[in-house]
N, C-alpha and C positions, 0 to 999 in steps of 0.2 A: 536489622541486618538481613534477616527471613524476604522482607519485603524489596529489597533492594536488588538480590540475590532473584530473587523472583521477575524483576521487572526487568532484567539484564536478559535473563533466559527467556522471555517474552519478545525482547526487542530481537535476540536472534534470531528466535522460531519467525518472526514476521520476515526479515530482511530472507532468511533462506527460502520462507515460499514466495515471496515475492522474484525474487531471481528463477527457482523452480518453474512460475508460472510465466515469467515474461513480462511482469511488470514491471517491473526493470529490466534493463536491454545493457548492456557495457561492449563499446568496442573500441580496439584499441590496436594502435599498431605495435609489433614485436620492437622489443629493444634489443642492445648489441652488449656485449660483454666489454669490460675496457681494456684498453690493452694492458701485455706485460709492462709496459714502459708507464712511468709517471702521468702520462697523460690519461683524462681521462674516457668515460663513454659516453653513450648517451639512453637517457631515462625511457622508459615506453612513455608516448602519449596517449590517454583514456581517458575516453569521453562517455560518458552515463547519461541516459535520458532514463526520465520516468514516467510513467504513466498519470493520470491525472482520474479525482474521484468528486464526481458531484454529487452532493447531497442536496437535499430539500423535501419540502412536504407537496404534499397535492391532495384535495379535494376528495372523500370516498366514502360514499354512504355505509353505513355499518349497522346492526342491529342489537343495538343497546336494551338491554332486559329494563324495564320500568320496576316501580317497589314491588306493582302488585304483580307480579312476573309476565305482564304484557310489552310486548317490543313494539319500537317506534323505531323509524328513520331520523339517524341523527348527523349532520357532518361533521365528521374532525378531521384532524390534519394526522396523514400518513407519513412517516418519512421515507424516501427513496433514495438511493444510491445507484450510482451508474458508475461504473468502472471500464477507463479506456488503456489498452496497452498501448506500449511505448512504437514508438513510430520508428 
């Protein structure tokens, strides 16, 4: 339950900075109230764009301690993230 409870408040905290920040964009045109009479109104329409995140690795020498605490050049894979706001 702790964990659930946990992953709910995570999933908020994400969606509020993401809107804070502008990765997510929402726009939307105003709606109207319906009238007094039976009939009814009409809904706003909104439309949500989001931003987009590439990840990957790339190429980058590091300096890896050997046993006998001598370092060497060695390549691993880095990974990178780019993050684009919403358009």
């Amino acid at each position: 339950m702790r964990a659930i409870v946990t992953l709910l408040v995570i999933i908020v905290l994400v969606g509020i900075i993401g809107v804070a920040t502008g990765f997510f964009k929402f726009s939307g045109s105003p709606g109207e109230l319906p009238k007094v009479a039976v009939q009814g109104g009409a809904l706003p329409k909104v439309d949500a764009e989001a931003g987009s995140i590439d990840v990957g690795t790339k190429k980058t020498s590091v300096d890896v301690p050997d046993v006998k605490v001598d370092t060497k050049k060695t390549a691993v894979d880095v990974p990178t993230i780019a993050v684009k706001k919403a358009q």
